[in-house]
PALUMVO-983482 format. One record per residue (C-alpha): x, y, z; residue in three letters. Coordinates in steps of 0.1 Angstrom, whole numbers, plus 5000, padded with zeros to 4 digits. Layout:
XYZALA...
***
This chain:
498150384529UNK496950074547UNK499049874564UNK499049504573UNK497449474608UNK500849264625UNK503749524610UNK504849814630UNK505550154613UNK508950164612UNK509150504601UNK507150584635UNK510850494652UNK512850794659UNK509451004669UNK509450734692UNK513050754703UNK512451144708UNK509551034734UNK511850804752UNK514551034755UNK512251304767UNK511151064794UNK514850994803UNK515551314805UNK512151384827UNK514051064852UNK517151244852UNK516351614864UNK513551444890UNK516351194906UNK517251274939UNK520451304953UNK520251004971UNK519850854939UNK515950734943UNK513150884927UNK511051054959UNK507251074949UNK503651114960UNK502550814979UNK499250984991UNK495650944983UNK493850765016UNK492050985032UNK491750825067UNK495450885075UNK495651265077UNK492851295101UNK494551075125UNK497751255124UNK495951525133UNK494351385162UNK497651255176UNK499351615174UNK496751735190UNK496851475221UNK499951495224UNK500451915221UNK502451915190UNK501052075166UNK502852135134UNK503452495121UNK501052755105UNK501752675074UNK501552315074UNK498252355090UNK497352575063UNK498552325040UNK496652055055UNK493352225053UNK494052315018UNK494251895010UNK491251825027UNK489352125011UNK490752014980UNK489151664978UNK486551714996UNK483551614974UNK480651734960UNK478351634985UNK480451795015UNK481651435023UNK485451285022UNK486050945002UNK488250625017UNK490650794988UNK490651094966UNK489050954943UNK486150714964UNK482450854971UNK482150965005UNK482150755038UNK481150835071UNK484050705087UNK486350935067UNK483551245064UNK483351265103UNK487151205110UNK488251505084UNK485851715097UNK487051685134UNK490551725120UNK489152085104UNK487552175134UNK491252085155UNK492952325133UNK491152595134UNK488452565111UNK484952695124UNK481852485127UNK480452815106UNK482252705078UNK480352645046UNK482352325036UNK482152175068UNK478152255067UNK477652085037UNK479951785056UNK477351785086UNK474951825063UNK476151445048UNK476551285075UNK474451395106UNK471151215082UNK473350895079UNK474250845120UNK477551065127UNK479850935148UNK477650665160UNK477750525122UNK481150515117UNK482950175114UNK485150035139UNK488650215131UNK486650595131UNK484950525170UNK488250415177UNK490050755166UNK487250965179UNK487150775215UNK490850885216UNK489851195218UNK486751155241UNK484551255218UNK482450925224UNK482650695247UNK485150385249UNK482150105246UNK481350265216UNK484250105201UNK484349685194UNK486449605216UNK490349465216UNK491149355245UNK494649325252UNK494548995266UNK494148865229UNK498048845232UNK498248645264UNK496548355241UNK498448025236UNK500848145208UNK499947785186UNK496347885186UNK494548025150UNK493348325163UNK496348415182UNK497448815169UNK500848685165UNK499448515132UNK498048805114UNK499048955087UNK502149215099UNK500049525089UNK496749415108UNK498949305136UNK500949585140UNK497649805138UNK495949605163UNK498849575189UNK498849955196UNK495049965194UNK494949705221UNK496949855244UNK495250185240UNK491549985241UNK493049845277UNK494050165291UNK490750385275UNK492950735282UNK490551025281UNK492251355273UNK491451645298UNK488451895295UNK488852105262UNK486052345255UNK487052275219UNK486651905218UNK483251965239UNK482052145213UNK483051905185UNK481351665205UNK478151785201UNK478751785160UNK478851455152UNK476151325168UNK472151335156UNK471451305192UNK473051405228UNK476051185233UNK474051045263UNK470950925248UNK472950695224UNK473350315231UNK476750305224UNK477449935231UNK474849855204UNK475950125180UNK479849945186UNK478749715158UNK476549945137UNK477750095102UNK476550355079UNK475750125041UNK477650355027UNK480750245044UNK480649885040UNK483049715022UNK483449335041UNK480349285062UNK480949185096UNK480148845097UNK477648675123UNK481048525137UNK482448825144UNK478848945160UNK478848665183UNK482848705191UNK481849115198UNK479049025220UNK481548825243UNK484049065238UNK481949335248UNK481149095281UNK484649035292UNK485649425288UNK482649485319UNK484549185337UNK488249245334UNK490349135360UNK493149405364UNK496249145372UNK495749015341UNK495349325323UNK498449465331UNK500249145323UNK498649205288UNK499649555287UNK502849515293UNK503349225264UNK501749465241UNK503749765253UNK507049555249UNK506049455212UNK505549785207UNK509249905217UNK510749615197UNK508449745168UNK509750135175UNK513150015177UNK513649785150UNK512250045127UNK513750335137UNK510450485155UNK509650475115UNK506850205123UNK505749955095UNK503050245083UNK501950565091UNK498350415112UNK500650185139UNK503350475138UNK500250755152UNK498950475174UNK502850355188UNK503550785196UNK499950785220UNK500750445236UNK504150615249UNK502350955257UNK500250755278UNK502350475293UNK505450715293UNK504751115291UNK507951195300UNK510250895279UNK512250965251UNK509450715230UNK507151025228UNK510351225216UNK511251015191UNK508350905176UNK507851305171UNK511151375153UNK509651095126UNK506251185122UNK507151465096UNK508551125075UNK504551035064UNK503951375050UNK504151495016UNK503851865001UNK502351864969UNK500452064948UNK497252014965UNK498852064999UNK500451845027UNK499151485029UNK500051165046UNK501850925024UNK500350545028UNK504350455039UNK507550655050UNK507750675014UNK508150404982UNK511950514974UNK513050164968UNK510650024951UNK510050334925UNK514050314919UNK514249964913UNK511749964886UNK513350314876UNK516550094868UNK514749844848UNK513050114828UNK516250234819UNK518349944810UNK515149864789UNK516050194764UNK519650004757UNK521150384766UNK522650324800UNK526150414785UNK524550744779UNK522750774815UNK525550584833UNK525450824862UNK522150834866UNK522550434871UNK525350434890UNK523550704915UNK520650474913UNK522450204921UNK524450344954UNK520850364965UNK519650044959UNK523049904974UNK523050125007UNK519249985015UNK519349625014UNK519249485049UNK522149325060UNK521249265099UNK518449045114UNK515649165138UNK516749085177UNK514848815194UNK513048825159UNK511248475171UNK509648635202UNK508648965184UNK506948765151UNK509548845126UNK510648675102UNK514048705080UNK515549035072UNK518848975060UNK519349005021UNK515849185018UNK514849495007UNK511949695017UNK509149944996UNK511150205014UNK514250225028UNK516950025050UNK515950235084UNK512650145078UNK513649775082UNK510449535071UNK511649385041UNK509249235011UNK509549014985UNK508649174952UNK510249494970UNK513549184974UNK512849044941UNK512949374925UNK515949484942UNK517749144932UNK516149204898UNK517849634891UNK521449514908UNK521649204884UNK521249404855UNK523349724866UNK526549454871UNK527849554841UNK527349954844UNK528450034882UNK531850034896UNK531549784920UNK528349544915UNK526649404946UNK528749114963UNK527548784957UNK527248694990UNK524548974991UNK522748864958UNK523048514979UNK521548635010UNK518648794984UNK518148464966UNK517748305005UNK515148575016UNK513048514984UNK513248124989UNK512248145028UNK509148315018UNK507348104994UNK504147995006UNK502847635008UNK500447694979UNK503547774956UNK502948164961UNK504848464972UNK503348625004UNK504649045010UNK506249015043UNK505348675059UNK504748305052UNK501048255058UNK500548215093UNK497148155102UNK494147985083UNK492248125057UNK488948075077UNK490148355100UNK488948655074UNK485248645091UNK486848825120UNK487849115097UNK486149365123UNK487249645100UNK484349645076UNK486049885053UNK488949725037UNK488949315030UNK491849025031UNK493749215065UNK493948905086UNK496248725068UNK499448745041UNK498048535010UNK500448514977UNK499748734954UNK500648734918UNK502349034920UNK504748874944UNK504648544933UNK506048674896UNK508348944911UNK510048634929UNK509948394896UNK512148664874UNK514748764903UNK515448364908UNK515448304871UNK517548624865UNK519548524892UNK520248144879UNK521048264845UNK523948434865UNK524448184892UNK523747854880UNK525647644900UNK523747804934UNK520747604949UNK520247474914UNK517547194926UNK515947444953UNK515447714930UNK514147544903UNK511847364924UNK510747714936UNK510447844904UNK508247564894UNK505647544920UNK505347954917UNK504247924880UNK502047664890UNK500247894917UNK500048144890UNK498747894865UNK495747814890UNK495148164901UNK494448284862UNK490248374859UNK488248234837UNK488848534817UNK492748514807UNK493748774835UNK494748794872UNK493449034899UNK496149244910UNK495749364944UNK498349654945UNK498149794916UNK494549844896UNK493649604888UNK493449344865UNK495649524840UNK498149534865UNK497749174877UNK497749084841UNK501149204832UNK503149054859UNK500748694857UNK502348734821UNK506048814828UNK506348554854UNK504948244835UNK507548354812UNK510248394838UNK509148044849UNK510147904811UNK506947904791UNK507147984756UNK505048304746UNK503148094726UNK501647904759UNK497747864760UNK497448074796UNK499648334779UNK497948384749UNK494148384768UNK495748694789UNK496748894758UNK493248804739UNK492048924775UNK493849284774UNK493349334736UNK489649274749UNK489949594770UNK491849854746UNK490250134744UNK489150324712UNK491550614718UNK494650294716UNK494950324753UNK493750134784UNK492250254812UNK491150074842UNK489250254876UNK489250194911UNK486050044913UNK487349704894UNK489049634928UNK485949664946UNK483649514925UNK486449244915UNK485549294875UNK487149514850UNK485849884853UNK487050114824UNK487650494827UNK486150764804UNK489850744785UNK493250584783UNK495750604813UNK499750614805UNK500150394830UNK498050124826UNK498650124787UNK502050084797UNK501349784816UNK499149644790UNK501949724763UNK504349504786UNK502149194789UNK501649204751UNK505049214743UNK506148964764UNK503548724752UNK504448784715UNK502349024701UNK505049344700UNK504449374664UNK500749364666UNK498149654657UNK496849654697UNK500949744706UNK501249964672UNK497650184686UNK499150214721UNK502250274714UNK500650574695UNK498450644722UNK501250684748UNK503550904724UNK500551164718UNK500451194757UNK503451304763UNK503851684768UNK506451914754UNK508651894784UNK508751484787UNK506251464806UNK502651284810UNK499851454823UNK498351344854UNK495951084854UNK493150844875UNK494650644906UNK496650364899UNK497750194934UNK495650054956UNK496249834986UNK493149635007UNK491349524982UNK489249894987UNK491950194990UNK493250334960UNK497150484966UNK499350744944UNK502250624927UNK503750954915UNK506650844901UNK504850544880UNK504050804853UNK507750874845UNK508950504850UNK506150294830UNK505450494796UNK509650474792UNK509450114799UNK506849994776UNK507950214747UNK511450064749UNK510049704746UNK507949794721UNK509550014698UNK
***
C-alpha cells in the first residue's frame, strides 16, 4: 500500500519501542560502576609507538602480555602495503610506518619478520627516518636513532619571549602548548640514551643510507608526500633556518634559565592534573623530562603509576586511548539519550548512578597561580574525562550543565544551584570575540600564526578557534539553563546566546551544513549547527535551518542511512562510505527532527534503516570511524554506537 511521503507508519511503533528498549537495555548491562559508560577512545596510531619508546628509556617495560597485546594492535592494522596509517583507518604514512616499526623491533619483534619486511619494504623507497615529519625525528632522536639536528628545532628560549608578544607559546592552543613545552625542554637538553646493541641495530633500518652520509639539518625540514597534510609554509622555512642558526649559537646561561621555566610549567602541568597530563603525547613527553632532569624524583614515579590510564584492551589488543578516557562526555550524552525515551521512571537507577558520576566530576577548585601557568577558569567546568584529570571544556561544561538540568527531577538530590551557577559562569567566560565557543581557551593569539604549524601532519594546532560543536553545546546549556533560572544574568546570557547563533549563522557553507571538526564531519557539524540555532530561538521553519535539512536529505543514502568517511575532514567536502553508519544516521535523524521534518519520508527510511541494524542482543554492529580531532586524525568513540541510535529513535518515533 502506498503511503503519503510526510506520514510515518504508525503501525512501525512498538517494533520500534522493542529497538529502543533493546538499546536501553544494551546501556544498562555496559554502565560501569562508577556510573559512566568506559569505552574505546583509540584509533591514532602515532600514540602507541611513543609509549613504547618512553618505557623503553625509562626501563619500564610493561608485562608479557601487554607486550603481546601491543604487537597484536599493531599487526592488526597494519596495512596492506606493510605501512601504518595516522589512524586505523588512514593510508599509510612514513611518520607512523617508521615509528610502529621501531616500536616492534623494541618489543621483541625481529627485523626477520615478514610484516616488518613488507614495512621496510614501504618506506625505505620513500626516505625512512630521514622523511618523517617533524613529531617522528623528534621521537626517534629520543632514542638516538638519528641525530638531534635532524629535528626542527624548539628551542626552549621560545618561553623567555615577552609574554604580550603573538608568537609567544603561552598563546597557543593548550594541546599544542602543552606538546611543545615538554618538547622544548627535551630539544634543549638533546639526552642521548646509552649504547644499546638493540637500538644500533634499528638504526641502521630506517635509513636508505648510513646515518652519517645524511645531511640531517637539511632533511629537518624534508617530508615524505605522503605525509603531508598542512605544508610548511615559506614562513616557517625562513623561521627554521634561523632557528636552526641560534641552536649552533646557544648561550648556556640563558639556556638554563629557559629550562627551568619550561621544567616549572611542566610540574604545575603534572600536578594540576594529577600526573594525568592534558593527553597521552605531553603525558610521555612530561615522564622523559623528569627521567632526565630528575632520575631519582618521585616525577618519574608518578608519572609511571598513570601511564597504564591511556591504554585500552580491546578486541584487537591494547592501544593508547587519544585521552585518559571520554567518561564524562559519553555519560552526559548517555543521560540525554535516555531522558529522550520518556522511560527514566523505569531506568531510574541507571540515572541516578549516572548522575553521581556526572556530580562527583565537576570541578569545584581553581588551578594555583593559574595566571602564571596559562590557565584559565576551572571552577564549575567539566572536563571530556574526569575531575582528576582537571582541564575543563565547554561543550564537555555545557553538556554536563545540559544531563544535571534534566536529571533534577529523577535523582535524590539535584546539583546545587550554586554549582549550575558556577557552570553557567565557566560557559560565559569562554565565549570568544567572534560570538563562538572555543574548547578550553578564549582565543589567545592571531589567526595569522597557523603558518608556523611545523607539524605538517595535522592542521588548526596553534590556536583554539570556536567551533560549532561548542558554540551550540554552549547555546542549549544557557537556554536550558534560563528556562530554569530566569531571573540569573538574564541580560548577559541572552546577549551570549545571541551573538553565538550569530557566529553559527555566519559559519553555515554555502551548502546548508557546517564542518564539524570532532566528529565526521559535516553530518556531525550539521546536527549541532541545527540544534543550536534552535536553542538560540529560531523557529524550525528558519531559512538556515531548512537549507541544512535539504542539505542532509541531499546525502541519504539508498539503503535509508547516512554514511560519512574520514576523508571529508581532510578534503573538507562530504565523502560517503560504501553504506549507512548507525551513527551518523543518528545524527542526521536528530537534525531533521529538530528542524521539522520528523514526520518526513527521509526520517521514516532511517528510522528503518537504524531498526534493521540492530542485532538480536541490542546491539549495532561495528562500523567506519566517527571521531576525529585535527582536522586529519580520525578517533574511536565506542560508546557512540549505544548512545546515538537510542537517541535519534526516541525523537523520531
Amino acid at each position: 500500500m502506498n503511503r503519503p511521503m510526510d506520514v510515518p507508519d504508525q503501525d512501525d511503533v512498538p517494533e520500534t519501542d522493542a529497538v529502543i528498549e533493546g538499546g536501553l537495555e544494551w546501556m544498562e548491562r555496559t554502565q560501569s560502576d562508577k556510573g559512566s559508560w568506559e569505552g574505546d577512545y583509540g584509533g591514532p596510531l602515532f600514540l602507541l609507538p611513543l609509549y613504547v619508546f618512553t618505557c623503553y628509556l625509562v626501563d619500564e617495560m610493561p608485562d608479557e602480555e601487554i607486550c603481546s597485546e601491543i604487537e597484536r594492535y599493531l599487526r592488526n592494522h597494519q596495512n596492506q602495503d606493510g605501512g601504518w596509517g595516522l589512524h586505523v583507518e588512514a593510508h599509510s604514512y612514513v611518520y607512523t610506518s617508521v615509528l610502529n616499526y621501531v616500536a616492534m623491533r623494541l618489543l621483541g619483534v625481529e627485523a626477520s619478520d615478514p610484516d616488518l619486511k613488507r614495512c621496510r619494504q614501504w618506506f625505505l623507497p620513500r626516505g625512512g627516518a630521514a622523511r618523517a615529519p617533524q613529531w617522528g625525528k623528534f621521537g626517534l632522536a629520543l632514542l638516538g636513532l638519528i641525530p638531534w639536528k635532524g629535528v626542527m628545532p624548539v628551542p626552549p628560549e621560545l618561553w623567555l619571549l615577552p609574554k604580550g608578544a603573538p608568537v609567544y607559546p603561552g598563546r597557543l592552543w593548550c594541546h599544542a602548548r602543552m606538546v611543545y613545552l615538554p618538547m622544548s625542554w627535551l630539544c634543549g637538553v638533546k639526552p642521548t640514551p646509552e649504547a644499546d646493541p638493540l637500538l644500533d641495530e634499528i638504526r641502521t633500518e630506517i635509513t636508505r643510507r648510513p646515518i652519517e652520509d645524511i645531511d640531517w639539518e637539511s632533511a629537518a625540514s624534508k617530508t615524505a608526500p605522503e605525509d603531508i597534510n598542512t605544508p610548511l609554509t615559506s614562513t616557517y622555512r625562513v623561521v627554521n633556518k634561523v632557528l636552526q642558526f641560534y641552536e649552533r649559537h646557544a648561550i648556556d646561561s640563558v639556556r638554563q634559565r629557559a629550562l627551568d621555566f619550561a621544567l616549572d610549567q611542566i610540574r604545575q602541568e603534572d600536578e594540576n592534573t594529577s600526573y594525568i597530563c592534558i593527553g597521552p603525547i605531553n603525558k610521555l613527553l612530561n615522564t622523559l623530562c623528569w627521567h632526565y632532569a630528575r632520575p631519582d624524583g618521585p616525577e618519574v614515579q608518578a608519572h609511571i603509576e598513570r601511564m597504564p590510564d591511556y591504554l585500552w584492551h580491546a578486541d584487537d589488543g591494547v592501544k593508547m586511548q587519544g585521552y585518559n578516557n571520554s567518561e564524562l562526555w559519553d555519560t552526559a550524552f548517555a543521560v540525554q539519550s535516555i531522558a529522550a525515551t520518556d522511560r527514566e521512571d523505569e531506568f531510574s537507577e541507571m540515572l541516578q548512578s549516572a548522575f553521581d558520576y556526572i556530580e562527583a566530576n565537576q570541578v569545584l577548585e581553581e588551578v594555583p597561580e593559574r595566571e602564571e601557568y596559562f590557565r584559565e577558569r576551572s571552577t564549575g567546568g567539566w572536563p571530556f574525562s574526569n575531575r582528576e584529570h582537571g582541564w575543563p571544556i565547554s561543550d564537555c561544561t555545557a553538556e554536563g550543565l545540559k544531563a544535571s538540568l534534566m536529571l533534577e527531577d529523577q535523582v535524590d538530590t539535584p546539583l546545587p544551584e550554586w554549582r549550575r551557577e558556577e557552570a553557567v559562569e565557566q560557559i560565559l567566560e569562554m565565549q570568544n570575540p567572534d560570538g563562538g565557543w572555543p574548547t578550553y581557551e578564549k582565543i589567545r593569539a592571531p589567526e595569522w600564526i597557523e603558518v608556523l604549524n611545523p607539524s605538517e601532519v595535522f592542521y588548526d594546532i596553534m590556536v583554539d578557534y570556536s567551533f560549532v560543536e561548542c558554540t551550540s553545546a554552549s547555546l542549549q546549556a544557557l537556554a536550558a539553563f534560563r528556562d530554569r533560572h530566569p531571573d540569573y544574568a538574564p541580560d548577559r546570557i541572552d546577549a551570549a546566546i545571541d551573538r553565538g547563533r550569530d557566529y553559527i549563522l555566519d559559519d553555515q557553507r554555502a551548502d546548508g551544513s557546517w564542518k564539524g571538526s570532532w566528529g565526521i564531519c559535516f553530518t556531525y557539524g550539521t546536527w549541532f549547527g541545527v540544534w543550536g540555532l534552535r536553542a538560540a530561538g529560531l523557529d524550525a521553519d528558519h531559512e538556515a535551518i531548512q537549507h541544512a535539512c535539504d542539505f542532509l536529505e541531499s546525502k541519504q543514502m539508498d539503503d535509508g542511512g547516512w554514511g560519512e568517511h574520514s576523508d571529508s575532514c581532510v578534503e573538507k567536502e562530504y565523502v560517503s562510505t560504501d553504506e549507512g553508519q548507525a551513527v551518523m544516521t543518528s545524527w542526521a535523524l536528530l537534525a531533521l527532527a529538530k528542524g521539522g521534518r520528523r514526520d518526513s519520508e527521509a526520517v521514516r527510511r532511517g528510522t528503518a534503516f537504524l531498526r534493521d541494524r540492530q542485532k538480536e542482543d541490542g546491539t549495532w554492529p561495528d562500523e567506519h570511524i566517527a571521531g576525529v580531532f585535527n582536522g586529519t586524525c580520525a578517533i574511536h568513540y565506542d560508546n557512540y554506537l549505544k548512545i546515538f541510535p537510542v537517541w535519534a529513535l526516541s525523537v523520531c518515533r
